[in-house]
N, C-alpha and C positions, 0 to 999 in steps of 0.2 A: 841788441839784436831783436828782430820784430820776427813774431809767430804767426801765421794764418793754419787754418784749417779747414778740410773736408768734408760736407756732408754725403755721404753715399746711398741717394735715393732707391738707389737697386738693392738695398738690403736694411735700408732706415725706413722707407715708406715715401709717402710723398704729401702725409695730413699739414698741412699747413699752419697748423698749432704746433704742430712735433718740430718741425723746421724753426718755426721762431721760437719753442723752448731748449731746443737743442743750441742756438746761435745764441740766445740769451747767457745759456750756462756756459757756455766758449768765450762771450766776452768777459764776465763774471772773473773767470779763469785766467784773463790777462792775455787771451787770442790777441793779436791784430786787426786779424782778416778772418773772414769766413766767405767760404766757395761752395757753389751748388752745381757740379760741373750738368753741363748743357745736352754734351752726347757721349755715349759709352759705345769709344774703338779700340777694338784690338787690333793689331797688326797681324798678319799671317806671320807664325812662325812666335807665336809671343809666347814665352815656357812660365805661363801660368797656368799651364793647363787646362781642363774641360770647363768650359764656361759658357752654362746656356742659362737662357731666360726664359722662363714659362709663360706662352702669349697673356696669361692674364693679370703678371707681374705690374700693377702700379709703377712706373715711370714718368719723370717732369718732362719727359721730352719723348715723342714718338719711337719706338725704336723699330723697323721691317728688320722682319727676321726669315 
């Protein structure tokens, strides 16, 4: 069975060191895969509850809010 994993720039950051120390340590660990998702959607009605972003939260990908 093969493993990947998540980096979540909405609360990792987006330094670009951090991202390849973090993916290094993940392969290191015997990851597969590592993923840097692209856009952050929620669906209406999604019971995660309150989930906002502060306009000046660092994100890899634009997000309009």
């Amino acid at each position: 069975m093969k493993f990947g994993i998540t980096y979540n720039s909405a609360h990792l950051g987006t330094d670009p060191a951090r991202i390849a120390s973090f993916a290094r340590r993940a392969e290191d660990a015997g990851f597969e895969s590592f993923y840097v998702p692209e856009h952050l959607v929620l669906y209406p009605g999604a019971s995660v509850g309150s989930f906002e972003l502060p306009p000046a939260l660092p994100v890899a990908d634009p997000v309009d809010l």
